[in-house]
SENURO-604679 format. One record per residue (C-alpha): residue number from 0; y, z negated, x negated. Coordinates in steps of 0.2 Angstrom, whole numbers. Layout:
<rs>
<r i="NUM" Y="Y" Z="Z" X="X"/>
...
</rs>
This chain:
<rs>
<r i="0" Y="73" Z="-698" X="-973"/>
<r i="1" Y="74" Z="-715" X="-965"/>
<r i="2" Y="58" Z="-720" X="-955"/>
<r i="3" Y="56" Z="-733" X="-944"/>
<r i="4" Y="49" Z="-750" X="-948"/>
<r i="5" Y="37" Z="-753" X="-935"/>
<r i="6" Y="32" Z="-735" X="-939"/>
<r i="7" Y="32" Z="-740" X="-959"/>
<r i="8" Y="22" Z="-758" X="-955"/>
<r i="9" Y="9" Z="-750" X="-945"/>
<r i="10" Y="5" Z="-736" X="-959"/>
<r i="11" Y="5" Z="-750" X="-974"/>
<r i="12" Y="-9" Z="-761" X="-964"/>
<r i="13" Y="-20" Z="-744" X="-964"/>
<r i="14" Y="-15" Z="-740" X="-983"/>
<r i="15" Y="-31" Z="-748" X="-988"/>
<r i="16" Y="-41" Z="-730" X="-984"/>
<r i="17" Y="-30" Z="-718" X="-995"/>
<r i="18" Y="-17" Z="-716" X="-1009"/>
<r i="19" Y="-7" Z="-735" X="-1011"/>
<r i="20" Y="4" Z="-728" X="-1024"/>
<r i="21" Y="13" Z="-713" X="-1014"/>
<r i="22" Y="14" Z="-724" X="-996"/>
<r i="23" Y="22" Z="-737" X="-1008"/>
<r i="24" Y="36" Z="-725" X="-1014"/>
<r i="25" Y="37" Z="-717" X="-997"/>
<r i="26" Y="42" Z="-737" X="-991"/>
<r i="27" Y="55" Z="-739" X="-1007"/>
<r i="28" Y="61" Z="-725" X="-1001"/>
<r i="29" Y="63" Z="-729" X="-982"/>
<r i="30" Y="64" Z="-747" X="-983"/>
<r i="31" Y="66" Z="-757" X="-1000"/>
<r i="32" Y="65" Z="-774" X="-990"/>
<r i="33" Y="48" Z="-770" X="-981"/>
<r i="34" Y="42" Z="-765" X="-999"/>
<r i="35" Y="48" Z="-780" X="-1007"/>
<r i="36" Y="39" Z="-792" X="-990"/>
<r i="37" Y="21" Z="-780" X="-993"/>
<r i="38" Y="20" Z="-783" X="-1013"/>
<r i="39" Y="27" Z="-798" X="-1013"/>
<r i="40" Y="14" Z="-811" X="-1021"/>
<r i="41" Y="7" Z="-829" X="-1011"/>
<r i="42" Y="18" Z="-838" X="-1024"/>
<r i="43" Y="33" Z="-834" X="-1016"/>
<r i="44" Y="35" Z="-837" X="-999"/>
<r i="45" Y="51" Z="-839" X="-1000"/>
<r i="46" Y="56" Z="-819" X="-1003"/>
<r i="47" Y="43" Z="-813" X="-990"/>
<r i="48" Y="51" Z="-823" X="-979"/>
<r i="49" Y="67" Z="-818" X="-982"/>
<r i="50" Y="63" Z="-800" X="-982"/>
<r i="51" Y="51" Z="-800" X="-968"/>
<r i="52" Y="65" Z="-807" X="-957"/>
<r i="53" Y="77" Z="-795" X="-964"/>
<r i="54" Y="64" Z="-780" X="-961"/>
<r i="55" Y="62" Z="-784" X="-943"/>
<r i="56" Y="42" Z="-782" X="-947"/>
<r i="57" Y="31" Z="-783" X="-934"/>
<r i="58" Y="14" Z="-782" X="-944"/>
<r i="59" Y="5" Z="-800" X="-942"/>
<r i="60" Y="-9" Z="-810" X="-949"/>
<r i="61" Y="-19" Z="-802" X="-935"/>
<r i="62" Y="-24" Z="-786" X="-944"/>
<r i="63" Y="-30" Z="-789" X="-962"/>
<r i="64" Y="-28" Z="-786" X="-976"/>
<r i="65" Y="-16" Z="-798" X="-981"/>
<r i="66" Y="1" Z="-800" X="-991"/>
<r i="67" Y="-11" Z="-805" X="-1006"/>
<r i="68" Y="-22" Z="-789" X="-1002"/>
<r i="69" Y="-7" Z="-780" X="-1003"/>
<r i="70" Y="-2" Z="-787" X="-1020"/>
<r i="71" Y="-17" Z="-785" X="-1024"/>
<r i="72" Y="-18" Z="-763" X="-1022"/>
<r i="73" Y="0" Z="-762" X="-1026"/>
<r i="74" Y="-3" Z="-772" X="-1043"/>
<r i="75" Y="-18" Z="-759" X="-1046"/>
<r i="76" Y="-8" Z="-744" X="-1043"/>
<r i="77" Y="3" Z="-746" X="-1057"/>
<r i="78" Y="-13" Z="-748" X="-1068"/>
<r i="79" Y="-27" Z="-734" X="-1074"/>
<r i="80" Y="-41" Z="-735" X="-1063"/>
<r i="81" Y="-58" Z="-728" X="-1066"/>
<r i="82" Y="-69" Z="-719" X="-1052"/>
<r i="83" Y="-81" Z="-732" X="-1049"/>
<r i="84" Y="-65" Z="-743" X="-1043"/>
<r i="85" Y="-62" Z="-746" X="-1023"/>
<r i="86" Y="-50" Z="-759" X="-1015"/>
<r i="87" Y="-60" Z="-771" X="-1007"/>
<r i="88" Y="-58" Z="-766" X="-987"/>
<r i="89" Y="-69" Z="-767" X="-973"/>
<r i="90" Y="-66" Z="-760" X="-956"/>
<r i="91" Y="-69" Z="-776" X="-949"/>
<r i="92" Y="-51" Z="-781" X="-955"/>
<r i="93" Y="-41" Z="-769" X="-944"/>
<r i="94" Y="-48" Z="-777" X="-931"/>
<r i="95" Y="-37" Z="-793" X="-922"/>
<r i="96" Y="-41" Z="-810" X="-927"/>
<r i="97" Y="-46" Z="-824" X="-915"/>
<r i="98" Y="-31" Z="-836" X="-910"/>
<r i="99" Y="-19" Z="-821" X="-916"/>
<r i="100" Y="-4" Z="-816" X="-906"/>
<r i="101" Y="-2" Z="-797" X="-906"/>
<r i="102" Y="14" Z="-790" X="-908"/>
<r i="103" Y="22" Z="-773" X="-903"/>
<r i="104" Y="14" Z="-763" X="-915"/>
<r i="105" Y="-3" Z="-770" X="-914"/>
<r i="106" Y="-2" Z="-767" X="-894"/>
<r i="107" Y="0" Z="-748" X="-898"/>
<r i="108" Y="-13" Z="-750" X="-910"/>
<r i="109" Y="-26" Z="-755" X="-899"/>
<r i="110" Y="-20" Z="-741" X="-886"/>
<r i="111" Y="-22" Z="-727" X="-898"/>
<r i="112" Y="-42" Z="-734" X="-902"/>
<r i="113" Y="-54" Z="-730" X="-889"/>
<r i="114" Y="-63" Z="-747" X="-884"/>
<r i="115" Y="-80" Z="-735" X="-886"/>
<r i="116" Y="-86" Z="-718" X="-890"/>
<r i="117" Y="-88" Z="-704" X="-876"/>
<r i="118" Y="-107" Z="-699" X="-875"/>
<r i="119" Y="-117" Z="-692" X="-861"/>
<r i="120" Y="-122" Z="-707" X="-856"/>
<r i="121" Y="-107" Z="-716" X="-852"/>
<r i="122" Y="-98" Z="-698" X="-844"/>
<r i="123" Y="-88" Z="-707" X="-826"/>
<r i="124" Y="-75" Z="-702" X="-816"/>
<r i="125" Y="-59" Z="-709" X="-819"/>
<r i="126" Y="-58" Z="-726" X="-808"/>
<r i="127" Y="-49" Z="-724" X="-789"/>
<r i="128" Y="-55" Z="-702" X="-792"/>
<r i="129" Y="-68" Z="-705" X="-779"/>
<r i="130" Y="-67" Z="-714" X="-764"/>
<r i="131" Y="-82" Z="-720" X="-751"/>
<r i="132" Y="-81" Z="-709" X="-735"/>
<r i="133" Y="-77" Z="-719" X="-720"/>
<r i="134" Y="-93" Z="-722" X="-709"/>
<r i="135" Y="-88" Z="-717" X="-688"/>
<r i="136" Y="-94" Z="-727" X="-675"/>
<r i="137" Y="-103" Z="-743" X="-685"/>
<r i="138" Y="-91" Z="-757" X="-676"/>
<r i="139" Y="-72" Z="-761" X="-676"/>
<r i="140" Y="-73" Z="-770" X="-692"/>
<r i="141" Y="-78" Z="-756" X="-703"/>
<r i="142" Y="-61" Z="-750" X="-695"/>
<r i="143" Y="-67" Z="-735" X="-684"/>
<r i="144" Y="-78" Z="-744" X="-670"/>
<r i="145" Y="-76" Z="-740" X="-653"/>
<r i="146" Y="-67" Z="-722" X="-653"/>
<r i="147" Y="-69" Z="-717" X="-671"/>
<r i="148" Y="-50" Z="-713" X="-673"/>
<r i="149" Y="-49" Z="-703" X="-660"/>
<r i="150" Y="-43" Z="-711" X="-645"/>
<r i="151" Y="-47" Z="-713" X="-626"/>
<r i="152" Y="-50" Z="-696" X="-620"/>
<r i="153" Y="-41" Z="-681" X="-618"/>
<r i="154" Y="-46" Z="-664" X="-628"/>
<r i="155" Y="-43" Z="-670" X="-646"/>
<r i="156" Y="-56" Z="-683" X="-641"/>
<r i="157" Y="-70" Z="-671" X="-637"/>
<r i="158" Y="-77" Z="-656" X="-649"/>
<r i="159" Y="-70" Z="-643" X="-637"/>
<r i="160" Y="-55" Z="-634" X="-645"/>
<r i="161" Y="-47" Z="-618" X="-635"/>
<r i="162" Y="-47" Z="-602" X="-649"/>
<r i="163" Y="-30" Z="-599" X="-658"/>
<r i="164" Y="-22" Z="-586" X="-646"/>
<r i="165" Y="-25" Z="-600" X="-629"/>
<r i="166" Y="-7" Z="-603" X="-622"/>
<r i="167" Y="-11" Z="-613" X="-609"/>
<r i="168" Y="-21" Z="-600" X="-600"/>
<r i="169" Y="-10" Z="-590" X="-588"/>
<r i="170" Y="-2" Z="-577" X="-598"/>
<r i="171" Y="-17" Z="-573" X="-610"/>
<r i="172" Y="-15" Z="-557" X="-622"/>
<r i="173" Y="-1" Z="-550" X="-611"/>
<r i="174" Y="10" Z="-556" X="-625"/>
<r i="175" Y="0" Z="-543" X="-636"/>
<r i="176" Y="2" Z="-525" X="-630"/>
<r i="177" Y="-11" Z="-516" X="-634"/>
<r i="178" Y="-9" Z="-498" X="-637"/>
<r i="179" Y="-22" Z="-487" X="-631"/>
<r i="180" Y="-24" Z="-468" X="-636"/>
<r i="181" Y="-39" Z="-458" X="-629"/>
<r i="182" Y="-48" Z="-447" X="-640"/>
<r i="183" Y="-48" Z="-429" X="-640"/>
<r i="184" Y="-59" Z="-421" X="-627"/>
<r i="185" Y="-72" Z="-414" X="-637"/>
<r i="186" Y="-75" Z="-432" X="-642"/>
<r i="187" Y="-79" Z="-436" X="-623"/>
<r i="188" Y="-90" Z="-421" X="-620"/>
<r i="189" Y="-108" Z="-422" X="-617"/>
<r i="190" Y="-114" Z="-416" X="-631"/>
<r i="191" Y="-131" Z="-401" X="-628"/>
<r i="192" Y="-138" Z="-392" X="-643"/>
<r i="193" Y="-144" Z="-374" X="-637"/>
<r i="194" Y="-162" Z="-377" X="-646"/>
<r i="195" Y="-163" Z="-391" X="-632"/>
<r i="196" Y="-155" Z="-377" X="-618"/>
<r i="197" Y="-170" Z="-366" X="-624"/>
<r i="198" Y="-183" Z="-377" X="-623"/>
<r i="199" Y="-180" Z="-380" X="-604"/>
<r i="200" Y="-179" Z="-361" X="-601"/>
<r i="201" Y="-196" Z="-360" X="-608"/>
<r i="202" Y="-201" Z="-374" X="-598"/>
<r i="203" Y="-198" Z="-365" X="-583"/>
<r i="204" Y="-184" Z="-377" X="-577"/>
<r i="205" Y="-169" Z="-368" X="-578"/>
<r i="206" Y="-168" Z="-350" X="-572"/>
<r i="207" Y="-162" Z="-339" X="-583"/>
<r i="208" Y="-159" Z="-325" X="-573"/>
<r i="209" Y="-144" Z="-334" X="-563"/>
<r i="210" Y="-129" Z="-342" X="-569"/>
<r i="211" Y="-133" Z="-360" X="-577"/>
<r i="212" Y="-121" Z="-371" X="-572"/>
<r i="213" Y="-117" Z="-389" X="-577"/>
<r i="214" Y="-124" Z="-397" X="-560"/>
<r i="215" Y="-141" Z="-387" X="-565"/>
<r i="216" Y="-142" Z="-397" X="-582"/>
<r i="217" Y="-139" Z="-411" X="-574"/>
<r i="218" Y="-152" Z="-410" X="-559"/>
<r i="219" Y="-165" Z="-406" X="-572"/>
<r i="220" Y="-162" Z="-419" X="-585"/>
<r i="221" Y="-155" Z="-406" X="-599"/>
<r i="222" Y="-141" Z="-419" X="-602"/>
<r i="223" Y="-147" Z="-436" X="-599"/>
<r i="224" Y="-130" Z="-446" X="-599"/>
<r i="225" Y="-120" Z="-444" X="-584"/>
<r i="226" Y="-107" Z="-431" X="-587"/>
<r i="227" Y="-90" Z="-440" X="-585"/>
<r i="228" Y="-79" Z="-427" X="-595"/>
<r i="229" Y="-90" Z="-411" X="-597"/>
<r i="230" Y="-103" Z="-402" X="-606"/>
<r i="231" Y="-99" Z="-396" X="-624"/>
<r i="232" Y="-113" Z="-384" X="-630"/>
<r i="233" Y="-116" Z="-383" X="-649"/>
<r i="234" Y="-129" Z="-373" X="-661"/>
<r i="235" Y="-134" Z="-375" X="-680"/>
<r i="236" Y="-132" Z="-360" X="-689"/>
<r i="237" Y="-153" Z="-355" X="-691"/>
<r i="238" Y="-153" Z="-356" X="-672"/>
<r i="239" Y="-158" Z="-339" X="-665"/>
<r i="240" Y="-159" Z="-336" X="-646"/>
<r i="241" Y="-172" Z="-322" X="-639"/>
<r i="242" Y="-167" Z="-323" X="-621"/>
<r i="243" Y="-151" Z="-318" X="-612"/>
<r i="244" Y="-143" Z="-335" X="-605"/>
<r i="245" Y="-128" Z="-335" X="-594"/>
<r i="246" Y="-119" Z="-352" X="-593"/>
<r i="247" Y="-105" Z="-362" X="-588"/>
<r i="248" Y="-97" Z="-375" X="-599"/>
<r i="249" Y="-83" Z="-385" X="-602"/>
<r i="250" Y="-86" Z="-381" X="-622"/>
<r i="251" Y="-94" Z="-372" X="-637"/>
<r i="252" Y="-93" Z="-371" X="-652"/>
<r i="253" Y="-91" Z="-353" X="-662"/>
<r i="254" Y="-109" Z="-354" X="-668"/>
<r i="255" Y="-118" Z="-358" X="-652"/>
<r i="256" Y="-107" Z="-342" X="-643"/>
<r i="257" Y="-111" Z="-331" X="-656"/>
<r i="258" Y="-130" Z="-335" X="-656"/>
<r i="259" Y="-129" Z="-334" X="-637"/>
<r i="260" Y="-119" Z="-315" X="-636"/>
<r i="261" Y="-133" Z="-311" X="-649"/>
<r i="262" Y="-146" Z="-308" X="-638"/>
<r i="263" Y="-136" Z="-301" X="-622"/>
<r i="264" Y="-129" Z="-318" X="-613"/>
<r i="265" Y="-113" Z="-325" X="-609"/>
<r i="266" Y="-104" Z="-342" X="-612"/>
<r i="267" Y="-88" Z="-346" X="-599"/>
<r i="268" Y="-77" Z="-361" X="-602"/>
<r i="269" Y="-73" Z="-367" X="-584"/>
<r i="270" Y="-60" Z="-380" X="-581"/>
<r i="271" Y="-61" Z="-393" X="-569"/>
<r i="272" Y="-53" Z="-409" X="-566"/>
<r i="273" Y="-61" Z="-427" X="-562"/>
<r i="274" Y="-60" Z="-424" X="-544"/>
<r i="275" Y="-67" Z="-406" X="-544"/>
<r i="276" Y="-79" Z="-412" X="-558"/>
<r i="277" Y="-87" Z="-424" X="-548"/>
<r i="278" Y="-88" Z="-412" X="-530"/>
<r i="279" Y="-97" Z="-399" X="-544"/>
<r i="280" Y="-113" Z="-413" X="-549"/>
<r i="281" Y="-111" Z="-423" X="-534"/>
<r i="282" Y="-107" Z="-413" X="-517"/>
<r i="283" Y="-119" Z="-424" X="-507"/>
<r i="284" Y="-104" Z="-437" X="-508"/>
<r i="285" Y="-95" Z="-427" X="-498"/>
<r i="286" Y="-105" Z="-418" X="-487"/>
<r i="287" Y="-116" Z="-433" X="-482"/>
<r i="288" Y="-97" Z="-441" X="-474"/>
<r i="289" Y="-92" Z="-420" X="-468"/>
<r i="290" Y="-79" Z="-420" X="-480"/>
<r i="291" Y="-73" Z="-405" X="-488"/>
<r i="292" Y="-77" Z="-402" X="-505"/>
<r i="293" Y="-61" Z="-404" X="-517"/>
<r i="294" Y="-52" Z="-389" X="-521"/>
<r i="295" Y="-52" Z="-380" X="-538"/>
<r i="296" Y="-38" Z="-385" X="-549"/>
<r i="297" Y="-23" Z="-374" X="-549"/>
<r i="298" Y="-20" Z="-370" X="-566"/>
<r i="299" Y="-21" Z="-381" X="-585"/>
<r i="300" Y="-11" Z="-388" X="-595"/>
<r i="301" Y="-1" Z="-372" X="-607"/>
<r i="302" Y="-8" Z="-382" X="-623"/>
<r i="303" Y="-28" Z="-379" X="-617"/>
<r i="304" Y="-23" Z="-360" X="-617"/>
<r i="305" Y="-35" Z="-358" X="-631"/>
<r i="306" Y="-48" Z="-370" X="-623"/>
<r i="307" Y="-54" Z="-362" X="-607"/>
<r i="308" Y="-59" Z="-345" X="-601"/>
<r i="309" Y="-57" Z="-349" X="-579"/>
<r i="310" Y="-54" Z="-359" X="-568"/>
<r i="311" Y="-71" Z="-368" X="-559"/>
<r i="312" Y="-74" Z="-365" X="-543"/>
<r i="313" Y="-82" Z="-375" X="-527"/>
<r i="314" Y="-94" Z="-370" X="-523"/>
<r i="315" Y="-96" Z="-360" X="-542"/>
<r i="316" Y="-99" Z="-340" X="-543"/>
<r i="317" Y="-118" Z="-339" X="-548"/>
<r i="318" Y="-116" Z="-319" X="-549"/>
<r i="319" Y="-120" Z="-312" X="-565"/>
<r i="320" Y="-108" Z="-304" X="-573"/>
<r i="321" Y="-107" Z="-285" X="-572"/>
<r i="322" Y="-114" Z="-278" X="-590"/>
<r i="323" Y="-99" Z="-273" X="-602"/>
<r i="324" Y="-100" Z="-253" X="-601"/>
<r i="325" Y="-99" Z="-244" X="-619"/>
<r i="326" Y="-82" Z="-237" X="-621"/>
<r i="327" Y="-85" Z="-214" X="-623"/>
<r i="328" Y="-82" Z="-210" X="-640"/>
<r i="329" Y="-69" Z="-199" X="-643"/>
<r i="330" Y="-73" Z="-183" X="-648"/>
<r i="331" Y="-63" Z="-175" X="-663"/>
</rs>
């Protein structure tokens, strides 16, 4: 294994720490002339000479000890020493000397030894990490003066920016379609509870022994919205109904028609259109102009075959309905 003299140089000018014997066989080894120029004794000069310019080394003056300090260790390694024996070293001769040229090796030295000790109280940011912000407006020589960096008018000048989908304010959206679907029609129904229906019986403000139709919940204030689709009626399952009501709805639920036929009345799911819907709660629209009132719709669509019982009529059939006769038993 061949190592290299700068390499070799560097470790035999720190050798003064640990074992002198085994770096100096690891030199004979590597490098019998850089050996030869480390032990080699101040008497002759000549041979260090010779051997320092064969070596190529590159460890100076400037990092003590010295040849004769060298001699000195490598001279007590071949001999028994005792335990209270220690090379004469202070870290004060690692350091370069004064007037000294510093060579390759003792340029990579001083690299790899931090100048000081990181503590708390010297923590920093690396220099050039942090950079002053640039103060706007405080004169041209502070290099944003007059406009701040942005110019002579126009839009980037001022602090109002259009929103991200603004194309130049003709077209708008229309480059997005958007896809509407309406909701089924239960959804849309005013929705009437029959607790609700019951207490304005009581009241005295609907009449139950007519037909109650959705223009009569709306007179009174029984659905408060205005009716734009119809009338869904709807019951909790405790809800129990003591007076016969017949009514006209667009809707019900199973609950609120089973509590209703319970007690003798009726529930009829009437269709109507928008048109007829609106002659139904609002005829004075048309009678105040003497127009006729619209006519009832012809038929629905096949796929509300399971959603309505008739078809609403204008003016609407405020008879009662005749009482279902019981069929005659059949006698065996």
């Amino acid at each position: 294994m061949l190592l290299s003299r700068h390499y070799l140089s560097s470790l035999l000018c720190r050798s003064s720490m640990g074992s002198s014997s085994s770096l100096l066989q690891l030199a004979h080894a590597s490098s019998p002339s850089l050996l030869l120029s480390s032990v080699a004794g101040p008497d002759n000069k000549t041979q260090q000479d010779a051997a320092r310019t064969a070596s190529g080394s590159t460890c100076s003056t400037s990092y003590a000890p010295s040849a004769h300090a060298f001699s000195t260790a490598a001279a007590s390694s071949h001999q028994p020493s005792s335990k209270t024996q220690q090379p004469s070293f202070s870290p004060a001769d690692l350091r370069p000397q004064k007037g000294s040229k510093a060579t390759g090796s003792s340029k990579m030295a001083q690299l790899m030894e931090p100048s000081y000790f990181v503590g708390l109280h010297n923590l920093r940011d690396n220099p050039g990490a942090r950079q002053q912000k640039i103060r706007v407006g405080r004169g041209n020589s502070a290099r944003r003066g007059n406009y701040c960096g942005r110019g002579m008018k126009g839009q980037k000048a001022r602090n109002t920016k259009p929103h991200a989908l603004f194309d130049g304010g003709t077209l708008g959206l229309l480059k997005f379609p958007v896809t509407r679907e309406r909701p089924p029609y239960e959804v849309l129904y005013n929705q009437l509870g029959v607790t609700r229906l019951l207490e304005y019986v009581k009241l005295g403000l609907l009449d139950h022994r007519r037909v109650i139709t959705m223009k009569d919940l709306y007179d009174v204030g029984c659905v408060p919205n205005e009716i734009k689709y119809g009338v869904m009626l709807y019951s909790q399952a405790r809800t129990h109904v003591t007076i016969p009501l017949h009514l006209q709805v667009t809707a019900c639920t199973d609950a609120a028609r089973a509590a209703i036929e319970a007690a003798g009345g009726t529930v009829t799911r009437v269709y109507y259109t928008a048109e007829g819907l609106k002659g139904l709660l609002k005829p004075h629209l048309y009678t105040s102009k003497r127009l006729p009132l619209p006519l009832p719709a012809h038929s629905w669509h096949p796929k509300f075959n399971d959603k309505f019982d008739a078809i609403g009529q204008l003016p609407p059939v405020l008879s009662l309905p005749a009482p279902s006769k019981a069929a005659p038993e059949i006698e065996q």
